[in-house]
N, C-alpha and C positions, 0 to 999 in steps of 0.2 A: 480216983486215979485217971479215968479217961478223958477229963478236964485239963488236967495236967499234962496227959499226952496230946489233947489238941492244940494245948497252948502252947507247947514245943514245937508241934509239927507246924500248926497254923503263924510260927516268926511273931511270939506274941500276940496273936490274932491279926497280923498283917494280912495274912492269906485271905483273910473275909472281907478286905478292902475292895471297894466296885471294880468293875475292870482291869483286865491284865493285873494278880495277884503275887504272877509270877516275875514282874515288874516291882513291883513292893516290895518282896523279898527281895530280891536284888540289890535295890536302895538302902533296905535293914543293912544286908551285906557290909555295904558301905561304909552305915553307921557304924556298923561295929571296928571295922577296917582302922575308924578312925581312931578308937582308942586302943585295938590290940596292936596298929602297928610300930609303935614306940616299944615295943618288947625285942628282947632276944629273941632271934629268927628260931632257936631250939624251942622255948618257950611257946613264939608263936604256933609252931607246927605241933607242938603238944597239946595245945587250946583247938586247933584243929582237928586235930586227929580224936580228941575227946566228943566235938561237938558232930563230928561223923558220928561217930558210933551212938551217938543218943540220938540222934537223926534218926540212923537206921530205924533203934526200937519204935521212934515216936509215930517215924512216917509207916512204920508195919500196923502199926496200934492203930492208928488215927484211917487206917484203911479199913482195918475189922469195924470198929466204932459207927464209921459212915457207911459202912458197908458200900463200898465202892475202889474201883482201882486209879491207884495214881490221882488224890483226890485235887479239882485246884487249889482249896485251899492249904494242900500241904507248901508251904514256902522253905521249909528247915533247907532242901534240897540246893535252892537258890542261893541261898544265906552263905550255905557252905562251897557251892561255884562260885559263887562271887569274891571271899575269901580265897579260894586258891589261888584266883583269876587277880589278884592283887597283891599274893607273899611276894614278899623282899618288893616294891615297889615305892621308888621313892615318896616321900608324903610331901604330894604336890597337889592342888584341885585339877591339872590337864590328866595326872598319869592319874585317881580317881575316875574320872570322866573317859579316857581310852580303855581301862579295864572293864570299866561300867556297860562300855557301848561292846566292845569284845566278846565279853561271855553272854550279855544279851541276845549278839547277833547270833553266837553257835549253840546257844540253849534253844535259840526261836529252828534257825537253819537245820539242825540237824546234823551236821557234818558225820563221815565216819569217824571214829569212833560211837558217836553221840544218839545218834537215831541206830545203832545196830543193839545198844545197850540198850536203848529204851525199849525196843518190841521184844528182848527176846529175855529180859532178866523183870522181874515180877517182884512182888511183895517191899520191904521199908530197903531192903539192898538195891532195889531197883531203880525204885525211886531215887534213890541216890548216886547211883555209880554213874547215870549219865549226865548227870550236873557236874558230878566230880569230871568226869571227861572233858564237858566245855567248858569247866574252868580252868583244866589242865592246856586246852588249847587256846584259851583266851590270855594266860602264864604266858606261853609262847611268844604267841602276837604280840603281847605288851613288852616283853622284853627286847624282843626282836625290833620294834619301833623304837624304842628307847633307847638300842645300839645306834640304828640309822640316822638318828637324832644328834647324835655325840659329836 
């Protein structure tokens, strides 16, 4: 079982890729972006909301396992900012590439929300709630460019 849970936490073992992991998640992100976003947006956020919560468990798991907090090879986190950071976004390679650079820059940045969740919420919720955050504000940004765009 704890294979299983690194191989979720780890984004297929992306996480163990050399430099910046959290960068490779991100890009999985994408990939996946690519095939779930031709779905109904109910659908979509159902595939979401599922892959949260086995985030949580894996990225809790995959802390016990390595014994260590917040490990970098958990990517699940990433995966799923980066999916928020691109619901309902046109399927374009620029609106891709603006959601990409977005949630990049406020998962690296910190912004509040994002660094206030990171120091003070702990264990596979934690891990996750601040990627959820800068992908909620990477949502924004992309949206918000896409209106000024029109």
């Amino acid at each position: 079982m704890d294979k299983l849970f690194l191989f979720i936490a780890s984004g297929a073992g992306s996480g163990w890729l050399p430099k910046a992991p959290g960068t490779w998640g991100s890009l999985l992100g994408v990939l996946l972006w690519l095939g779930l976003s031709r779905m109904e947006l109910g659908a979509y956020l159902a595939v979401l909301a599922g892959l949260f919560v086995i985030g949580v468990i894996a990225a809790g798991a995959a802390e016990k396992i390595l014994d260590q907090g917040d490990p970098g090879v958990v990517v699940i986190d990433e995966i799923v900012g980066q999916l928020i950071a691109l619901t309902a976004a046109p399927f374009h390679p620029l609106a891709a590439l603006a959601g990409f650079a977005f949630f990049r820059l406020f998962d690296i940045l910190k912004p509040f929300p994002v660094g206030w969740l990171d120091r003070r919420l702990h264990g596979g919720l934690g891990i996750m709630l601040d990627d959820v955050a800068a992908g909620l504000l990477a949502f924004a940004a992309l949206h918000a460019a896409l209106l000024l765009l029109r």
